[in-house]
C-alpha positions, 0 to 999 in steps of 0.5 A, spaced: 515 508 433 517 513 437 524 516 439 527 514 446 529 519 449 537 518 450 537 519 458 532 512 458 538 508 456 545 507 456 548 510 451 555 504 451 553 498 454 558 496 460 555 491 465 557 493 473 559 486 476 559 488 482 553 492 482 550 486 479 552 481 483 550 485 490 543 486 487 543 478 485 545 476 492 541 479 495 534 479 492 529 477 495 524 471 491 519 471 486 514 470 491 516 476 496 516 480 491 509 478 488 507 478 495 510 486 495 507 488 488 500 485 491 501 491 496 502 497 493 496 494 488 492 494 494 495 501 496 494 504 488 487 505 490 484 512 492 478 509 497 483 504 500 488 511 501 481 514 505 481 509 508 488 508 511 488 515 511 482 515 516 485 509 520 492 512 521 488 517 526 482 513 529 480 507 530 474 506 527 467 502 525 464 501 518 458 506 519 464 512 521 467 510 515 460 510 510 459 516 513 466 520 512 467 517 504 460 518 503 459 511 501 455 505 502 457 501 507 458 494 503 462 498 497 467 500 504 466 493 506 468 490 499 474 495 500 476 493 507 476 486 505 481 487 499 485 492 506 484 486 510 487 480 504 494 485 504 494 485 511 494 492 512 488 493 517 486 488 522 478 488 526 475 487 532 468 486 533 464 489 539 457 487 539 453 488 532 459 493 530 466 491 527 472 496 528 477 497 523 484 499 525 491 499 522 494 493 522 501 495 525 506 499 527 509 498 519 503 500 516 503 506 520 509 508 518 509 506 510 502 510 510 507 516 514 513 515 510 508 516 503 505 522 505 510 524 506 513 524 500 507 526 496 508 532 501 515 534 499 
């Protein structure tokens, strides 16, 4: 068994109420917050990162982003599809090719606010 490390825990345990009951109040339901992990799942993935990186600049078609991963086009579609299933990228068709961009103004922002953090 390893030894914990004495900052991981409380060393006299006392509950807060308050904090308790502010946290309780206003927690969201187990579906939201699954709904939410399911998010930073799909986000936890170093080609869908690529991918949203790229379509935070441009928006763009399937074969511009074979071409800037290097990847073939049904390994990007596969991971478009898991983008899409997030609501995170959203598409257009024009004639035989399919557009990709960031679904709204939110993923943009969460994609900026993330680099942002890494960065710091």
């Amino acid at each position: 068994m390893s030894k914990q490390d004495p900052y991981d825990v409380c060393q006299e345990r006392m509950v807060h109420p308050e904090s308790l009951e502010q946290v309780l109040r206003e927690m969201p339901g187990y579906r939201v917050l699954g709904d939410l992990a399911d998010l930073f799942k799909a986000l936890s993935d170093r080609t869908r990162v690529h991918i949203l990186f790229a379509l935070s600049k441009a928006e763009l078609c399937v074969c511009d982003l074979t071409e800037i991963l290097n990847m073939s086009s049904s390994a990007v579609s596969h991971q478009l599809r898991v983008l899409r299933a997030s609501k995170l990228v959203t598409f257009r068709r024009e004639g035989k090719n399919v557009f990709y961009r960031l679904a709204d103004a939110h993923v943009q922002k969460l994609f900026e606010q993330a680099m942002e953090h890494v960065r710091e």
